[in-house]
N, C-alpha and C positions, 0 to 999 in steps of 0.2 A: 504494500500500500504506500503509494508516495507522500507525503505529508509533509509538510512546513517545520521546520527545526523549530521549538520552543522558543530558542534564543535570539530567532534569524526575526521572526514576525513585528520585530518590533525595530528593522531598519529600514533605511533606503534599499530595495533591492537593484543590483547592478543591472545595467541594460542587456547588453549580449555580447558577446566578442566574434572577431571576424579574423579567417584568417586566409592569405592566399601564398600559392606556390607558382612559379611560371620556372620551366626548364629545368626540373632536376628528375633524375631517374628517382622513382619510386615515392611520387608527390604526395602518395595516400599520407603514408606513414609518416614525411614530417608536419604535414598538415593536420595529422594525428597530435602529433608531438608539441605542436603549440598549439595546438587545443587543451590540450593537458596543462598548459602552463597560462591560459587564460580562463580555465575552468571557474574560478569565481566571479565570471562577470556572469555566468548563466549556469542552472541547476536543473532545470528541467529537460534536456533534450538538447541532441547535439547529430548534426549532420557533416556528411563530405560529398561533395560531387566532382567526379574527375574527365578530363577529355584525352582519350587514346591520340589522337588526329583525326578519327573515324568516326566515334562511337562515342557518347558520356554513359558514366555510368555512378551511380548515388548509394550511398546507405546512408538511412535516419534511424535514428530512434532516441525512446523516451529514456531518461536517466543521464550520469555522466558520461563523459569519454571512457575513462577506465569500466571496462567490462561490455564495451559495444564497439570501440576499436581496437583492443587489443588483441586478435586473435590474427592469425595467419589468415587465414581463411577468406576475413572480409578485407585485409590490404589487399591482396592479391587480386579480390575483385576488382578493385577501385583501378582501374589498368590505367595509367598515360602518367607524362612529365609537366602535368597542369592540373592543379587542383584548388578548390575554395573549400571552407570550411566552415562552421557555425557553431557554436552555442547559444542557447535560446535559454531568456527568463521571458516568460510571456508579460508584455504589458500594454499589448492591443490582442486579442483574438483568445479562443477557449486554449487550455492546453490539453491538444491531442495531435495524435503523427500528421495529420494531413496539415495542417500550422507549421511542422517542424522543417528549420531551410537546412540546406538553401532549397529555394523552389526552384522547380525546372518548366522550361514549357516549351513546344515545339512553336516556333514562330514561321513565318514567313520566309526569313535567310538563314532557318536551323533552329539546332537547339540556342535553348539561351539558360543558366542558370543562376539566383542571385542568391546575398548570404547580405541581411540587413541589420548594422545595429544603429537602433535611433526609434522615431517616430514620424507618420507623416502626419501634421496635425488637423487636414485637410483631408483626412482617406475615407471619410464618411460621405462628404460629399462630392468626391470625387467618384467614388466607388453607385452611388446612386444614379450618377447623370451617366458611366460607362455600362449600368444594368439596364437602363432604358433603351441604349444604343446598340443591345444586341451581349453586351459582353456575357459571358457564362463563370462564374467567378466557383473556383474548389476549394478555397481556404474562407476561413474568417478572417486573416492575417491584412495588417492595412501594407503590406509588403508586397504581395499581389496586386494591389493597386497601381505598382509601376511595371510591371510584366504588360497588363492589357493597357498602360498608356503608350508603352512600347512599339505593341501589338496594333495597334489604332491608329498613329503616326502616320499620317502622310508622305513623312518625309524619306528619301531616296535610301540613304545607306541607311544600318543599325545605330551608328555611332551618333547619326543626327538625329534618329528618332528618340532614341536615349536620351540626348542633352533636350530633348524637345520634350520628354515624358517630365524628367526632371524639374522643368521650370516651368510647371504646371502643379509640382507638390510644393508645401510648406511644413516647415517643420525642423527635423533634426536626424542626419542621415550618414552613417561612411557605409557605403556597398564596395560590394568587390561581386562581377559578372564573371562568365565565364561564356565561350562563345567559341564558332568552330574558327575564331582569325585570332582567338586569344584570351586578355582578362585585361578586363575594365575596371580602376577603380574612381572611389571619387566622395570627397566629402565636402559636408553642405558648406554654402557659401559663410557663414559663420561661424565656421569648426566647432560646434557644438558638440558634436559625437567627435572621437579621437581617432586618429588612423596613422599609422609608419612605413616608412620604405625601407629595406635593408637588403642587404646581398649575402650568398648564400653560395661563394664558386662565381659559375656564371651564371646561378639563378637569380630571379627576384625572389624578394621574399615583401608579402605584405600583411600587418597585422593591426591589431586592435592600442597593444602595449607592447613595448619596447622588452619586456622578459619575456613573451613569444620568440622574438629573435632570438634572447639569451639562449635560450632553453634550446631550440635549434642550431645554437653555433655560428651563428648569421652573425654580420656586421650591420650596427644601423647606419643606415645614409643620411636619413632625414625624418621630422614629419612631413605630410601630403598638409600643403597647405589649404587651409580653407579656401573653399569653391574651385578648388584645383581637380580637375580629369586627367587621370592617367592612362597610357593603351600603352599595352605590352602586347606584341607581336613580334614574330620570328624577324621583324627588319628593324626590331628595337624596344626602346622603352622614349616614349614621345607622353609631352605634359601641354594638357590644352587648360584654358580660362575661360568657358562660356558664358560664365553669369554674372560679370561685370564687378565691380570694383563694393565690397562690403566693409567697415571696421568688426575683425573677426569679435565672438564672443564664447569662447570655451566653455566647457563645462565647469563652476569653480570647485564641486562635488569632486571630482576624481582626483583631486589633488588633498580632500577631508578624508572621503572613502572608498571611492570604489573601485583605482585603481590600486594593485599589487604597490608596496612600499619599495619594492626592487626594483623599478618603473622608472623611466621618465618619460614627464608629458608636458611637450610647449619647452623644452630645453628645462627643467627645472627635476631636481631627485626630486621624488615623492615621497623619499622618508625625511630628507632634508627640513622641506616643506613641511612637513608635519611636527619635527619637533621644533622649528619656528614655530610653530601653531601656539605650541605646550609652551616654549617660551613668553609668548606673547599674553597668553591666557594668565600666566602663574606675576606676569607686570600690572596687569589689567586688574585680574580679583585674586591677591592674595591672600593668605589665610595660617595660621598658626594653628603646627598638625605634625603627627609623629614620621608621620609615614605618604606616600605618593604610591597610590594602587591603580595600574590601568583595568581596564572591561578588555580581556584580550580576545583578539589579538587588534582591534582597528582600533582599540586604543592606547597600544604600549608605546609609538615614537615620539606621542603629545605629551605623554605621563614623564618619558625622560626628559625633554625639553622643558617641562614645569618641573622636574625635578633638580636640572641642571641651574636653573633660573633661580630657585627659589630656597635653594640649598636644604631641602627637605629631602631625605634618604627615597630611592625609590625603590620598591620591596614588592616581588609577585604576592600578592594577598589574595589574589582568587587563580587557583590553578586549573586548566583547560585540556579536559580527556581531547585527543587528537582521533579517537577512534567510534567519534559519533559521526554518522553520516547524515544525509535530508532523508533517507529511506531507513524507516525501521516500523514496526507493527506497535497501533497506538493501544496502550493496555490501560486498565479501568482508572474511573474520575481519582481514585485514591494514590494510583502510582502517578496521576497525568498531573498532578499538584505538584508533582516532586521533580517534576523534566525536565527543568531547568538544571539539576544538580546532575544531567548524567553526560553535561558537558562542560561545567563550571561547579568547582566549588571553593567555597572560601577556606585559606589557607589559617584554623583556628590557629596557631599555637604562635602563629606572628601577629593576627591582627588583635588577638583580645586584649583588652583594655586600653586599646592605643587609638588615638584619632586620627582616623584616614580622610586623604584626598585621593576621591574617586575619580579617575578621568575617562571620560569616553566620549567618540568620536559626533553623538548626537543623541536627541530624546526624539522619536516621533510618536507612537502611540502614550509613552509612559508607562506601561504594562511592564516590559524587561525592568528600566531603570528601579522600578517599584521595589520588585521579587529581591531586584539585585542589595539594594538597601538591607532588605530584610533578611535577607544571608548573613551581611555583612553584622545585624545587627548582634542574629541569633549567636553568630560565634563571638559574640563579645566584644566587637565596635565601641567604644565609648561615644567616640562623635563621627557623624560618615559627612563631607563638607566634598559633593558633587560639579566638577568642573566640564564642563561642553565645551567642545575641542572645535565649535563653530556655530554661527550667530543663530537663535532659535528658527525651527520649520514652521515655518507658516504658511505656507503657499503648497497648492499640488506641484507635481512638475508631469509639463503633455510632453516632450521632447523625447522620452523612452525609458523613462525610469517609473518602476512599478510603487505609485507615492500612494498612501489613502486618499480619500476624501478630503477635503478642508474640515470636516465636520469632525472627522477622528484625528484628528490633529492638535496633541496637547496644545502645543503654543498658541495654533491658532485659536482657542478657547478659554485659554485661563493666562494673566502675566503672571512673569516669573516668582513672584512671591506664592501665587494660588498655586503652582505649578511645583515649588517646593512644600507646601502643605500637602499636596497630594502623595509625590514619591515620599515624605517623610525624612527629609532631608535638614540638616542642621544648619544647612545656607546650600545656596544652589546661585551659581554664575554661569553666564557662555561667552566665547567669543563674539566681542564687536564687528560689523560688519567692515570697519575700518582696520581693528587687529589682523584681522583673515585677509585683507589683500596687503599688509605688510609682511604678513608674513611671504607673501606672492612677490616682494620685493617691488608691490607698488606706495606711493606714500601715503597715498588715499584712494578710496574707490570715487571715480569720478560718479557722479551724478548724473551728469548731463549725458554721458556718452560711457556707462561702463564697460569696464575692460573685458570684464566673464560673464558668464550667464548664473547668474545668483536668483533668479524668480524666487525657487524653493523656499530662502529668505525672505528676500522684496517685495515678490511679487512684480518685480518689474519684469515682463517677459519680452525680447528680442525680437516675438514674430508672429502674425496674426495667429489666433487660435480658432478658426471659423467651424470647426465642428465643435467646440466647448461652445463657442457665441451661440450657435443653433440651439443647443441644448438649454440654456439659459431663457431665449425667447419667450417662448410656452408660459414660463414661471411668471417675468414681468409682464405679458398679456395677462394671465391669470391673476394679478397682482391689480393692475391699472381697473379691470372689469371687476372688481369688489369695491376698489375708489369709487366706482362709477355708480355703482348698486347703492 
């Protein structure tokens, strides 16, 4: 039975990772292999699709990499020196196989197959005026949405109907195609979703994070700049600019959590960057306390850096079994209380009677942060004084990250006083929205023209949301016609 980790329900969940291969003998298996090492950007389901010269050929399925790539069997299937790759956390469509990428579809000039991580924030109504026109749609996925705008294109070659399907979606996007002349890549004019070029011999190598490469052996070349189009083909690697001149806005999330701390993204370490974080946080709200305990592991680089900062000892106080997975069988309401301990527990014989500084990477539901206190208390915490390693969640995010509602959204419902009464906390601070892009090695976050995409916080979002707009309508029509009654 697949199920939600205890511990996991209460984050940001990562969007997906993408990975591709151009020109190397036996494309499955290293495409395999940085799948492996991108495995936490996606849990649910992971794919490969390969091209002989001839022939593509796909395996998908449901769960991780390990135990659905690793067998002789299915590399050997996967035949050619060209391959894309996927992991999937679903945050548009059901999760079941016909969702799971990459998708493939016979087009017009051949196969075509894509592997998306992001959002189109526009695939509701896009996907509505293409069901009208005939299109026959097999996934829920708003990923298919750019297949039949492909597909429907007017225009001459594939490469134009592409850049043509493209600038028809809104949203947040790096794909990586695959095609009988080669592999496409390409991310959105914004770079809001992340993507890297690296070499591998004389292959290309392109991924999601820069420890894909690691993990492969590859050297990185570059990131794929925002609204940059890549084509690799057997007469090269050529970089086209269709969508004209943007001030890019990254994701500032992957640089909190959801990229690998062994990562760099945008030129910057990610673990770096993080215990800048912890430094900045422990300048910001200090606090008089035995001990510096992270929430591990997305909160152990902040804990050093507020430890290093603040001259407070940092001390593992909750220890982390490595040998729970997201798949295991949910057993009755009595053990399901206790689920939390069969991946974290608090390390008693250090933290009792000592006042800790709890750091972790965010609060979204409140439910983990809660449990987690109350561990801390049960072994004998004198004082637990909880520090957030980044500015409270307030906002959903549509761009490809699986966020709740605004409505389950502590921050967005209680301030931060109401918000420590709740978890039960003896003081509770987060990072400033101003600390977090110092620690990005900006002086300020601009206002007028910010540098990342922070919605999650601001609310400020970089790009029409016209299927949330839709959604919305109905409410304030229903709203104005009760004024009116």
């Amino acid at each position: 039975m697949l199920t939600t980790d205890p511990w996991e329900d209460d984050h940001l969940h990562e969007e997906c990772g993408v990975i591709g291969v151009y020109g190397a003998e036996g494309a499955a298996a290293l495409a395999a292999l940085g799948l492996h090492a991108l495995q936490h950007r996606g849990q649910e389901a992971a794919g490969i699709t390969t091209f002989d010269g001839k022939d593509f050929h796909t395996h998908r399925a449901m769960g991780h990499v390990a135990g659905n790539f690793d067998s002789d069997e299915v590399i050997r299937k996967l035949k050619g020196d060209i391959a894309i790759g996927h992991n999937r956390y679903a945050t548009t469509g059901e999760t079941a196989l016909r969702n799971v990428q990459p998708l493939y579809a016979e087009l017009s000039s051949g196969g075509f197959a894509i592997g998306h991580n992001g959002n189109i924030s526009n695939a509701g109504k896009l996907r509505r005026e293409l069901v009208r026109r005939g299109s026959i749609f097999q996934s829920t996925s708003d990923t298919e949405v750019i297949i039949h705008l492909v597909a429907t294109s007017t225009y001459r070659t594939l490469l134009d109907r592409f850049i043509d399907a493209l600038k028809q979606v809104e949203g947040a996007y790096s794909l990586l195609c695959l095609t009988g002349e080669g592999m496409i890549a390409c991310r959105d004019p914004l770079g809001i979703r992340p993507l890297v070029l690296g070499r591998l011999g004389d292959s290309y190598i392109l991924a999601s994070e820069t420890v894909a490469l690691d993990v492969m052996g590859a050297t990185f070349l570059r990131a794929v700049e925002p609204g940059e189009l890549i084509v690799i083909t057997a007469r090269g690697l050529r970089s086209l600019r269709p969508f004209g001149t943007y001030r890019p806005r990254p994701c500032i999330f992957e640089h909190v959590y959801f990229s690998r701390p062994d990562s760099v993204v945008d030129g910057a370490s990610v673990y770096q960057v993080r215990k800048r974080i912890g430094q900045q946080l422990a300048l910001e709200s200090p606090v008089v306390a035995d001990m510096v305990v992270p929430v591990p592991d997305s909160g152990t680089p902040a804990a050093i850096g507020f430890a290093q900062e603040s001259g407070i000892p940092f001390e593992l106080g909750i220890i982390r079994s490595h040998y729970v997975g997201r798949t295991f069988i949910q057993p009755g309401d009595q053990i399901r209380n206790l689920g939390v301990k069969l991946k974290h527990n608090a390390n008693r014989a250090l933290i009792n009677g000592k006042r800790i500084v709890l750091i972790d990477d965010s609060i979204v539901r409140g439910t983990t942060s809660f449990k987690i206190v109350q561990m801390l208390r049960d072994a004998g915490a004198e004082e637990v004084h909880m520090r957030i390693a980044s500015p409270p969640t307030r906002h959903s995010c549509y761009y490809g990250v699986d966020t709740p509602e605004r409505s389950k959204l502590l921050a967005a419902n209680m301030d931060v006083e109401r918000m420590r009464e709740y978890i039960k906390v003896d003081s509770l601070a987060f990072l400033s929205n101003d600390g977090l892009y110092r620690a990005l090695g900006e002086e300020l976050r601009d206002e007028a023209a910010p540098q990342y995409c922070d919605a999650c916080f601001t609310g400020d979002y970089p790009t029409r949301l016209t299927d949330q707009d839709e959604l919305e309508v109905p409410d304030q029509l229903s709203m104005l016609s009760e004024r009116m009654i």
